[in-house]
N, C-alpha and C positions, 0 to 999 in steps of 0.2 A: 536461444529462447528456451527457455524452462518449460518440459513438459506442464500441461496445465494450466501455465499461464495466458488469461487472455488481458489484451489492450485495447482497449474501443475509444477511438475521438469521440470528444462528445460534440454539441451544440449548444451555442450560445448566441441567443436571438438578443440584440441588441435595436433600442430604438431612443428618440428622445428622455422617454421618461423612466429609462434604466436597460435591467436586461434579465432574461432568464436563462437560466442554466441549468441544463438539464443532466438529471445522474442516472436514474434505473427506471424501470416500467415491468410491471408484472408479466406483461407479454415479447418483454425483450430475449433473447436467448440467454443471455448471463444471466436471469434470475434463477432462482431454484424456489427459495421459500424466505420467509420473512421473521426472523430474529430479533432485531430492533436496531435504530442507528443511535448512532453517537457520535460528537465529535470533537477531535484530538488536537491540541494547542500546540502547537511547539515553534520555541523560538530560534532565530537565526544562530546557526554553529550548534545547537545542541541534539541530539542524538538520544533516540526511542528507539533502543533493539537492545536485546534480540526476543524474538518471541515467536512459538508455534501453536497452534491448533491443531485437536485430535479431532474434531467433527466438525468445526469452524470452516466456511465461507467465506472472506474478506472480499468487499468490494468498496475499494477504496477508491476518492476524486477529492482532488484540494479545490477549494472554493476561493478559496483567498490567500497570497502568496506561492510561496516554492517549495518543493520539496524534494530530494535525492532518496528515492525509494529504494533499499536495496533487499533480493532473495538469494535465499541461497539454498539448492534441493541437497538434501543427504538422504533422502528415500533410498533403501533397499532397493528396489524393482525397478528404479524409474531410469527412463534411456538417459535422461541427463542429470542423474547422479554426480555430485561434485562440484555443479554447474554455480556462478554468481552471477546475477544480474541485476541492473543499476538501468534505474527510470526516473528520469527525471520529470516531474510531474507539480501543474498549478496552471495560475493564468498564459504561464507561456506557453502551456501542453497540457490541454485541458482534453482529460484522455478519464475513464474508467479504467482501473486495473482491476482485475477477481482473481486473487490466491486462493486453491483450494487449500485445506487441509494438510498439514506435515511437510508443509515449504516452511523455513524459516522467511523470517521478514524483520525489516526493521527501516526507519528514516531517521534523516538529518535534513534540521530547517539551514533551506540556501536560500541567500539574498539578504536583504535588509531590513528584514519584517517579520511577525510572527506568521506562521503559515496554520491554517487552518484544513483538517483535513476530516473529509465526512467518510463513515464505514457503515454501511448498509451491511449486515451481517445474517447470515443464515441462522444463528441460533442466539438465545441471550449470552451476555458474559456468564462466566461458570469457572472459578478457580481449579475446579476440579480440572479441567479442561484444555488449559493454557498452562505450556510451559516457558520459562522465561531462559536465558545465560547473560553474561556481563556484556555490557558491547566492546567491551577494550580485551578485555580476558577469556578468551573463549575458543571451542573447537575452530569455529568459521574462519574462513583462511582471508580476513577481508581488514580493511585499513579506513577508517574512516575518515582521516585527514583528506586534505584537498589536491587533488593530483595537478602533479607540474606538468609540463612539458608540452 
């Protein structure tokens, strides 16, 4: 586990006439402060990474479909420097993840559908602020194809 990172199952109250799904709450622990949400489309096999934040908060939950979340820490200081880790995250693991600040991050839509993913984020977007790398071509020692075996 990646220093920093936390995972929260969420809840999902289901009844005849649908269901709710719950993601954040101002007096939950994982909040800090409030940025603005948005949210991020992406379709089966294709691949959103790599990307970090310098003062960023990410608190991401997919709403609909699947996703293969992957981080990966190169922090200076941090115990788990070098560290990757893979969450697979949606209706079938309807979980909160919160990346702080200077973990890389990135996903790829699994399953058969577009996956829909909400980020509740501590600060606005800000170019200044996000940096980006390729996701094929790049430092992270990580493979995006789909593992055999």
């Amino acid at each position: 586990m990646i220093d920093g990172i936390k995972i929260k199952p969420l809840k999902k109250i289901c009844d005849e006439r649908g269901m709710v799904m719950h993601m954040l709450r101002c007096d939950d622990p994982e909040f800090e402060k409030f940025g603005e949400i948005y949210f991020s489309c992406v379709y089966p096999g294709i691949v959103k990474a790599w990307h970090i934040h310098k003062k960023m908060t990410l608190n991401y939950v997919v709403v609909k479909g699947m996703i293969k979340l992957v981080l990966y820490d190169d922090r200076s200081k941090s115990t788990t420097k070098g560290e990757i880790m893979e969450i697979f995250m949606g209706e079938n693991n309807y979980v909160l993840v919160t990346i702080p600040p200077h973990v890389w991050n990135g996903f790829k839509g699994v399953g058969t559908e577009m996956a829909i993913v909400a980020n509740c984020s501590t600060h606005p977007y800000d170019s200044k602020e996000i940096s980006r790398l390729d996701p094929i071509k790049n430092k992270i020692p990580y493979n995006w194809n789909i593992k055999h075996g």
